[in-house]
N, C-alpha and C positions, 0 to 999 in steps of 0.2 A: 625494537618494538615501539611504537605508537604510545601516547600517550594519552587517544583517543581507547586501544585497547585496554589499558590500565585502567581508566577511568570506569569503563562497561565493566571491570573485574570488580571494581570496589561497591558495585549496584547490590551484589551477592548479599541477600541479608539474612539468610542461615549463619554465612559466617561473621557477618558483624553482632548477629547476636550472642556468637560462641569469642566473642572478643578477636576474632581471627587477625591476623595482622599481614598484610603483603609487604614482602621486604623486599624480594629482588627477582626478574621476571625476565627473561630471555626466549630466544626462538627453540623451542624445546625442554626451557628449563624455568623452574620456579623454586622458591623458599617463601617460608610462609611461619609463621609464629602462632601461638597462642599461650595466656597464661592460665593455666589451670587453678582452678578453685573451688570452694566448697561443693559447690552445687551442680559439679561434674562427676561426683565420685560414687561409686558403687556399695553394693553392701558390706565389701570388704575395707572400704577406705580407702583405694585407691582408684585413679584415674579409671572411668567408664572405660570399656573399648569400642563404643558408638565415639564417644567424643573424640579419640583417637581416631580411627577412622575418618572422622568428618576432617580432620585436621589433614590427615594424609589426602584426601578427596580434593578441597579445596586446593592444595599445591598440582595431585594431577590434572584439576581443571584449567589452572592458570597457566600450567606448560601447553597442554594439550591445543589450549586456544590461541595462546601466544603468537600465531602467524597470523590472526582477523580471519579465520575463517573459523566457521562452527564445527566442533567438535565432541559428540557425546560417547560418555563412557558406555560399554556395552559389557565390558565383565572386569570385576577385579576381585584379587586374591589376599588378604593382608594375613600376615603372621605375628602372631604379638610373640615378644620376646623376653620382655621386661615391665615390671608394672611402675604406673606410671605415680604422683604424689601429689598432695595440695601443693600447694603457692613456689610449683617449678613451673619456666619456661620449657615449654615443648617445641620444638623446630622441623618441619616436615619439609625435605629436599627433594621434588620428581625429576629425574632425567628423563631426555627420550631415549629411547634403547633403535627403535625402526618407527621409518616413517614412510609413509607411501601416499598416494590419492587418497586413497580410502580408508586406509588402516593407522593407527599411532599404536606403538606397544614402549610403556613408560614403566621405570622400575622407580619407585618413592618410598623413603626411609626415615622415620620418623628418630628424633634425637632427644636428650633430656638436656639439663644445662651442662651436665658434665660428659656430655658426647659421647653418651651410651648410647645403644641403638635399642631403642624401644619396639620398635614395629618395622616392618618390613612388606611392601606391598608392591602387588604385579598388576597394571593397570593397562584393559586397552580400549582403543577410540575408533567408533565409525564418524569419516570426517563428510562432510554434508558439503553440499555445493553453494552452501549462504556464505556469506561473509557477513561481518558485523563491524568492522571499520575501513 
């Protein structure tokens, strides 16, 4: 991967607002961080499942595009497992599962810091004839 691609990844400002962090970004695959805090949390106190989500999202965006060509999500599935807590690190890891012209189908697993599996999500992509690096 590109460092030009990398760069286009870190323009995303949904997830710089949600503190999001890109850590490692491969042809098919991403890792992605954030810390969760007060003002993610639900009425039970714990971790939103929108911000969960969004965290899983951002990792399948970054695999999904990882080769410079455009890639948008057209469906995904997430299963929450585990609830999530203030002031833990959450870690969202997407692989690609199949890749085609047209199609990506990505399995992305959301982690706490003690590598529990918080979430669970089936994500897939119609890939576009743009490139962007």
């Amino acid at each position: 991967m590109t460092s030009q691609i990398l760069e286009h990844f870190k323009k995303d400002k949904y997830a710089q607002m949600l503190g999001i962090t890109i850590e490692n970004v491969e042809e098919g695959y991403a890792e992605v961080t954030m810390n969760v805090t007060e003002n993610m949390l639900n009425f039970h106190g714990t971790t939103n499942g929108g911000v969960i989500f969004s965290l899983a999202d951002v990792a399948f965006a970054c695999a999904s595009n990882s080769y410079g060509t455009t890639a948008v999500g057209i469906t995904m599935t997430m299963h929450y497992m585990k609830a999530g807590t203030v002031n833990e690190k959450m870690k969202a890891v997407a692989k690609e599962d199949t890749k085609s012209n047209r199609l990506g189908l990505y399995r992305i697993e959301v982690f706490n810091e003690q590598d529990e599996l918080i979430a669970l999500a089936e994500g897939m992509v119609y890939r576009k004839k743009e490139t962007f690096a």
